[in-house]
C-alpha positions, 0 to 999 in steps of 0.5 A: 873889234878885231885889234881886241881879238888880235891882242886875244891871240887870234889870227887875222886868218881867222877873220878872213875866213870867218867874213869869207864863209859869211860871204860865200853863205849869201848865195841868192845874193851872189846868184841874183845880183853877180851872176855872170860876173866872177865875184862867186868864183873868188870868194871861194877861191879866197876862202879855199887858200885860207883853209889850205893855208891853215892845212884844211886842205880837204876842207878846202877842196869840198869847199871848191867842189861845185867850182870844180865843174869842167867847161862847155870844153871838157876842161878845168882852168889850169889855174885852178889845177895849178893852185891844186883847188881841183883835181884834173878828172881822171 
C-alpha cells in the first residue's frame, strides 16, 4: 500500500505522521499498558518533529503542550527545549 501511494505522489512523512497520530490517539492504551515507561513521551516527540519538518511548527508545539509540564523541580528537560518542542517559562 504504501509503495502504491509513493508511485501517487505522497510523501513517506505523511505515513509517519498518519501511523503517529493513530498511535498517539490509543490513549487508555498508552496510559494503561506503558504508564511509567517513556513510549508516550516519544511517539509525541516523533510525531512533533514530523509536523516541524513539514513547517507545522505551531501544530507541533500544541501537539507537545501536555508533554511540556515542568518536573517535580520546576525544570523542562533541555532536550526538549534544545530541539525547541517546548518553550522555557518565562
Amino acid at each position: 500500500m504504501h509503495k502504491l501511494l509513493a508511485e501517487q505522489g505522497f510523501a513517506p512523512e505523511m505515513f509517519a505522521e498518519s501511523e503517529l497520530r493513530v498511535a498517539v490517539a490509543q490513549k487508555h492504551i498508552l496510559e494503561h499498558f506503558f504508564a511509567g515507561t517513556a513510549l508516550p513521551l516519544i511517539l509525541h516527540e516523533e510525531l512533533a518533529m514530523v509536523l516541524m519538518h513539514q513547517g507545522r511548527e505551531g501544530e507541533a508545539r500544541t501537539l507537545m503542550q501536555p508533554i511540556c509540564k515542568p518536573g517535580e523541580d520546576g525544570m523542562l528537560p533541555p532536550s526538549r527545549i534544545e530541539r525547541g518542542r517546548c518553550r522555557p517559562a518565562p
